[in-house]
C-alpha positions in Angstrom: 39.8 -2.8 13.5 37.1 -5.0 14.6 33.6 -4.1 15.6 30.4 -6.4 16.2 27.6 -6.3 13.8 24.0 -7.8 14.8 26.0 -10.1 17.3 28.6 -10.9 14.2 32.6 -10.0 14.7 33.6 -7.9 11.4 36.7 -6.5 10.7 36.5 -3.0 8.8 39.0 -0.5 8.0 39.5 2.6 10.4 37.4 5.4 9.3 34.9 3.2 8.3 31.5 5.2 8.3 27.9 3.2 9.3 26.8 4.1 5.4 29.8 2.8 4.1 29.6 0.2 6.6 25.9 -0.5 5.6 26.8 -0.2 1.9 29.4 -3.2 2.2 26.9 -5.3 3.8 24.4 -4.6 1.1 21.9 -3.7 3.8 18.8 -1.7 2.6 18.5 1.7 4.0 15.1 2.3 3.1 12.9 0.7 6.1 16.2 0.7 9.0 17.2 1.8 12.3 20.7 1.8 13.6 22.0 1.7 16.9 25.6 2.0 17.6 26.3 0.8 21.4 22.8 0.5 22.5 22.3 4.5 20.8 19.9 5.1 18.2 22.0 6.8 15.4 19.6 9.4 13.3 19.8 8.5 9.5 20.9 12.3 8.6 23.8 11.1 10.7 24.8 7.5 9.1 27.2 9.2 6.6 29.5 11.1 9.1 29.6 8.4 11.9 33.0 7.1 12.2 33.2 3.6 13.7 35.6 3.0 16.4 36.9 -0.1 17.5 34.6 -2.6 19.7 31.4 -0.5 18.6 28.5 -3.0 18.9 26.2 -2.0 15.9 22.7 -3.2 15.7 20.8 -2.8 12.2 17.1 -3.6 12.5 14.8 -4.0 10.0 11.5 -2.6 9.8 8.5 -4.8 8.8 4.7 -3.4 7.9 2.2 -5.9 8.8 -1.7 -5.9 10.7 
C-alpha cells in the first residue's frame, strides 16, 4: 500500500505499524512527534497504530536550542 511520509510517497506493507514504520526509516524516537493526517499520534500509541492506505504521516524532529 502506499502512504506519504514527510511529503515523500512510500510503499509499505499492510499492517504496517508507525514504530515499525519509523524503525525502517531509521528515524530516532527519542526527541519526535508524529502526526498521522494532520493528528498528533501519542508515543504510548506508535506501536499499535496500523497505517492505512493514503495516510499522510508527518515525523518532526525536535531541536533544543536558546
Amino acid at each position: 500500500m502506499e502512504i506519504t511520509i514527510n511529503g515523500h510517497k512510500r510503499k509499505v506493507k499492510e499492517g504496517t505499524t508507525l514504530a515499525q514504520l519509523l524503525r525502517e526509516l531509521k528515524i530516532e524516537e527519542k526527541t519526535m512527534a508524529v502526526a498521522v493526517n494532520m493528528e498528533i499520534v501519542k508515543k504510548e500509541m506508535w506501536k499499535n497504530y496500523t497505517l492505512q492506505p493514503g495516510d499522510r504521516v508527518e515525523a518532526l524532529h525536535f531541536v533544543g536550542g536558546g
